[in-house]
MIVO-568759 format. One record per residue (C-alpha): residue number from 0; x, z, y. Coordinates in steps of 0.2 Angstrom, whole numbers, padded with zeros to 4 digits. Layout:
N
ATOM|i|x|z|y
ATOM|NUM|X|Z|Y $
...
This chain:
244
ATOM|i|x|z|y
ATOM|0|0425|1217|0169 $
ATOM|1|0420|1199|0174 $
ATOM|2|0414|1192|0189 $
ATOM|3|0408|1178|0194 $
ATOM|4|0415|1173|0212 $
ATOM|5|0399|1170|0221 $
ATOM|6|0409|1157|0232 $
ATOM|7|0415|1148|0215 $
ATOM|8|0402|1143|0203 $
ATOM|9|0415|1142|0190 $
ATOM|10|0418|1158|0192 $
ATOM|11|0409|1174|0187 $
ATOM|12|0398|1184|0198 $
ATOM|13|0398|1201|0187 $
ATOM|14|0405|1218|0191 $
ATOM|15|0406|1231|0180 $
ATOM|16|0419|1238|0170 $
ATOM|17|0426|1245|0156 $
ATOM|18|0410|1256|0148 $
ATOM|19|0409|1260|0132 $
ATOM|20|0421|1270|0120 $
ATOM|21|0437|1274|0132 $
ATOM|22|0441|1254|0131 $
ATOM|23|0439|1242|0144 $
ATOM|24|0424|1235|0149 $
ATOM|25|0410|1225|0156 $
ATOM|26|0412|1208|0163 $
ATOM|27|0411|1211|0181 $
ATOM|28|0422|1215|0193 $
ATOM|29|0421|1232|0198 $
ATOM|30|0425|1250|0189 $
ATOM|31|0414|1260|0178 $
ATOM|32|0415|1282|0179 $
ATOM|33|0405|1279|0161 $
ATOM|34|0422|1274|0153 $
ATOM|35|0432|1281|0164 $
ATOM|36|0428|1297|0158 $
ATOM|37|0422|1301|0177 $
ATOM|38|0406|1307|0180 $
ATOM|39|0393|1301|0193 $
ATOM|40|0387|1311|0207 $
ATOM|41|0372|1318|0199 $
ATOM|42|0355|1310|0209 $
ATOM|43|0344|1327|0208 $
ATOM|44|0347|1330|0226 $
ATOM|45|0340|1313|0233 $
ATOM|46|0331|1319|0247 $
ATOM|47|0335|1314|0263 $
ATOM|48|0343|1326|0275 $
ATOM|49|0361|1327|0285 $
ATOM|50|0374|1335|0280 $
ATOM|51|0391|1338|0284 $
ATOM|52|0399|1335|0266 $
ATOM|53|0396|1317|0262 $
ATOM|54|0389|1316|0245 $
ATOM|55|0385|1298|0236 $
ATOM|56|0367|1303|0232 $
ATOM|57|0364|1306|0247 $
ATOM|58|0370|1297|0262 $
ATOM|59|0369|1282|0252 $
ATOM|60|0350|1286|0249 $
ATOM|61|0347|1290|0265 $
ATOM|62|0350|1270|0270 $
ATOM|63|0343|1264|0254 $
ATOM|64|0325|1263|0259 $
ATOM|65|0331|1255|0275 $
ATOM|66|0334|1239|0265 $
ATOM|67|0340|1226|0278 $
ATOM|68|0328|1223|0292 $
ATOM|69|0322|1205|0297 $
ATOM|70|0341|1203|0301 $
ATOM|71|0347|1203|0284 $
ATOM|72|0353|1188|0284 $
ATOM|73|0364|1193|0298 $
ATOM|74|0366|1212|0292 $
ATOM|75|0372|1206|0276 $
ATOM|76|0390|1200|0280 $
ATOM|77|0400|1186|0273 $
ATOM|78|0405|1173|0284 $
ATOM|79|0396|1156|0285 $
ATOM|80|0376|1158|0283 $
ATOM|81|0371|1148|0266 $
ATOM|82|0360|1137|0269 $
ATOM|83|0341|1138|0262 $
ATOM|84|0331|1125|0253 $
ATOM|85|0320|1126|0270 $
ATOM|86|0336|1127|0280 $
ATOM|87|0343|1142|0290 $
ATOM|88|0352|1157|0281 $
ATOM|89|0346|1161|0265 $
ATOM|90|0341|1181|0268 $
ATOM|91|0346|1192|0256 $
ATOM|92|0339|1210|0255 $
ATOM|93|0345|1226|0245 $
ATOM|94|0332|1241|0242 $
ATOM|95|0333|1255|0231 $
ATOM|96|0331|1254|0210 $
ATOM|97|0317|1262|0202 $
ATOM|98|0311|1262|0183 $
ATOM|99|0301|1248|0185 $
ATOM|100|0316|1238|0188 $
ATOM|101|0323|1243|0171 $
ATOM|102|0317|1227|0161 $
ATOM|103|0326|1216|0173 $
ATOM|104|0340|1223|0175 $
ATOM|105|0342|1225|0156 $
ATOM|106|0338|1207|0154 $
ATOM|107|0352|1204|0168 $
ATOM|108|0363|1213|0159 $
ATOM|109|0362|1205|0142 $
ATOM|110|0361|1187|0149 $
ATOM|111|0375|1189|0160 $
ATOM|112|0387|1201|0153 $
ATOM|113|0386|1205|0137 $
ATOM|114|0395|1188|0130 $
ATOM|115|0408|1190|0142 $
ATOM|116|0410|1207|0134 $
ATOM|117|0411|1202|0117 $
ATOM|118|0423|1190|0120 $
ATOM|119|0435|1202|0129 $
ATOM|120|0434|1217|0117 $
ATOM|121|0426|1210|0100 $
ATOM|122|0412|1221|0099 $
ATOM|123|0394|1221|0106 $
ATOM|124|0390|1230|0125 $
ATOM|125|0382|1244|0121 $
ATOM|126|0366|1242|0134 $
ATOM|127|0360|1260|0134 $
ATOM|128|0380|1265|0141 $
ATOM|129|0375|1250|0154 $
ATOM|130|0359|1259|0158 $
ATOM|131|0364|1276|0159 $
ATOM|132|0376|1270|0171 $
ATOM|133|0363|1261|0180 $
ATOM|134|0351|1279|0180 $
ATOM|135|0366|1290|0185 $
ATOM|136|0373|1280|0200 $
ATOM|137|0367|1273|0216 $
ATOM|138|0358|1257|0211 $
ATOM|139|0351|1243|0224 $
ATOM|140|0343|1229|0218 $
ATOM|141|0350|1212|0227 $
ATOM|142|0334|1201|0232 $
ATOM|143|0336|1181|0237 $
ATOM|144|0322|1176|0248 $
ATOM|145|0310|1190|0241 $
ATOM|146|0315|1186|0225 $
ATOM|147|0326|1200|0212 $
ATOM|148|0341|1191|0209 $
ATOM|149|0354|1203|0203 $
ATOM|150|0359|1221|0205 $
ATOM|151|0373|1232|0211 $
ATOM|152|0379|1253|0204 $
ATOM|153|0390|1263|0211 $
ATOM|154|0396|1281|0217 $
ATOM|155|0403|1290|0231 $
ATOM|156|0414|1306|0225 $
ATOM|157|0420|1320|0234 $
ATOM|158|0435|1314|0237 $
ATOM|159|0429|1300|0244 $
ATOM|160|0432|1286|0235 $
ATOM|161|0417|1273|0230 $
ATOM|162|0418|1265|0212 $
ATOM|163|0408|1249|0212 $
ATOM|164|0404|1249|0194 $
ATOM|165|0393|1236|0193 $
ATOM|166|0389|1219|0204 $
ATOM|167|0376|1207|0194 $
ATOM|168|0368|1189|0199 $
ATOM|169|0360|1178|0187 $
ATOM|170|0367|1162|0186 $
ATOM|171|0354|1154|0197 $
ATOM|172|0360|1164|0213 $
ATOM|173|0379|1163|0206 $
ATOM|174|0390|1149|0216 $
ATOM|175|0384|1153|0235 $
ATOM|176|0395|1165|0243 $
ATOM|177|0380|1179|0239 $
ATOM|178|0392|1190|0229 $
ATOM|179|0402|1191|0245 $
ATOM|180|0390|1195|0257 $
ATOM|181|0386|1210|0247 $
ATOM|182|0402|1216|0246 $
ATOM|183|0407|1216|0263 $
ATOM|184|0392|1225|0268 $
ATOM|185|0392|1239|0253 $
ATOM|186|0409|1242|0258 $
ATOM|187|0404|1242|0279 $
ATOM|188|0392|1256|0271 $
ATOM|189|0405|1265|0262 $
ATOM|190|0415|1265|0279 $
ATOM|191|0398|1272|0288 $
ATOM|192|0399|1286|0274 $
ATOM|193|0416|1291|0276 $
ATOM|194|0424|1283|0261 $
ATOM|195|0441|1282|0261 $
ATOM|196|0446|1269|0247 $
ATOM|197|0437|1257|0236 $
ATOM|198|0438|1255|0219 $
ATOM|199|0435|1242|0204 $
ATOM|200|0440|1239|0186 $
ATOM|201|0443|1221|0181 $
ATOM|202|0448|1216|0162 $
ATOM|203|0465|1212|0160 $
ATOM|204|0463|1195|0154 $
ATOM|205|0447|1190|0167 $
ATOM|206|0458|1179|0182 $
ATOM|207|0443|1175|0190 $
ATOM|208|0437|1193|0194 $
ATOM|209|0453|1197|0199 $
ATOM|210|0453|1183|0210 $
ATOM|211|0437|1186|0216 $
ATOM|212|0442|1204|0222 $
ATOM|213|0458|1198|0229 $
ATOM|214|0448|1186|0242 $
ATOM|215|0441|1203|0246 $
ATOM|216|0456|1212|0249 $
ATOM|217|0461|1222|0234 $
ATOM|218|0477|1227|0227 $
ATOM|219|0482|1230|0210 $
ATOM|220|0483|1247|0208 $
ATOM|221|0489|1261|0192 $
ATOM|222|0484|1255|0176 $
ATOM|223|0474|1270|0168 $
ATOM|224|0468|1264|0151 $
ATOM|225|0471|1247|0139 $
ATOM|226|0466|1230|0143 $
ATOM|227|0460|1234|0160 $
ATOM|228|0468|1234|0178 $
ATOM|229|0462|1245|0191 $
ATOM|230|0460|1236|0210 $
ATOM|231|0458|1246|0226 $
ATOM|232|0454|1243|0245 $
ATOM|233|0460|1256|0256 $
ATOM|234|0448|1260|0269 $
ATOM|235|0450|1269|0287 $
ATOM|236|0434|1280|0287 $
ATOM|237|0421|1278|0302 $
ATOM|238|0431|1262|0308 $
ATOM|239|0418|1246|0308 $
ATOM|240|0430|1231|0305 $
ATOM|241|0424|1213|0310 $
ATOM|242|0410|1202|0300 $
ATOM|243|0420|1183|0300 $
């Protein structure tokens, strides 16, 4: 995977990983069930009601609609605000996909992570795996200022661990620390839902993803398949831990 650290615009802000024939994967940081042989919590129960069992289709629907209030600057974590062109905090939002976002995100996709991809594993990304991804997990498009700016997938299993598979900006919203504020607060969520680990899949030979996800307080975990290292977070379930 390869990302671009949103605090370093010489790094990447991408997460996604390994998706496409059992090898490793996407330029972004973060893990991908498509090549992992995993599958995604299927989305065919995306109704909103409570339940005891949490399930990745639905509590993370039931927040998705919520998007972040008039606080999102504030309800989107990541230590100091970044400034606006009209000053203040920029605000960042996240609302839930739908197919009419499809073009975009296909067009983040190829701009942002296909090269990378090429590069690391010498074929072409396979854009319909990247899409089935996208259709199969929980998908939130990441808005700057009211504007779409990049995307994040992932999914919640049983057994409580979230795989962020997929963490996209286009390179005009790389470089400004958004890439962290979404994380801290996707993974404030997971806590809220009861998740007990996060998880991510970085190509073997991308330092700056690794990197990225280290400022974010993963660890290097079991290696499951070539050329790509798997990173987890441990998590304590229901315990809110501070915004700096």
């Amino acid at each position: 995977m390869a990302v671009k650290n949103s605090d370093n615009k010489n790094s990447t802000n991408k997460i996604l990983n390994p998706m496409t024939k059992g090898q490793g994967g996407v330029k972004p940081v973060l893990t991908n069930h498509a090549a992992s042989g995993k599958k995604p919590a299927p989305k065919k129960n995306r109704t909103r009601h409570t339940s005891t069992k949490r399930r990745h289709d639905v509590q993370v629907a039931s927040v998705d609609d919520a998007v972040m209030s008039q606080d999102a600057p504030t309800a989107l974590p990541g230590g100091a605000q970044t400034p606006s062109s009209q000053g203040g905090p920029t605000k960042i939002y996240l609302r839930s996909y739908t197919f009419e976002d499809e073009p975009v995100i296909s067009k983040l996709t190829q701009d942002e992570i296909s090269p990378v991809f090429k590069e690391s594993y010498g074929y072409d990304l396979e854009l319909m795996t990247v899409m089935n991804y996208v259709r199969s997990s929980q998908t939130r498009m990441i808005l700057v200022e009211d504007e779409v700016a990049g995307y994040i997938s992932y999914v919640l299993d049983d057994s409580g661990k979230m795989n962020i598979g997929a963490l996209v900006l286009a390179s005009a919203h790389q470089g400004k620390g958004y890439g962290t504020r979404i994380m801290k607060q996707i993974e404030q969520e997971a806590r809220s839902y009861g998740a007990v680990e996060l998880e991510v899949f970085i190509q073997e030979k991308n330092i700056r993803s690794q990197a990225f996800a280290k400022s974010l307080g993963f660890v290097e975990g079991p290696q499951v398949q070539p050329q790509t290292i798997v990173m987890v977070k441990p998590l304590q379930p229901g315990i809110a831990q501070p915004v700096n």
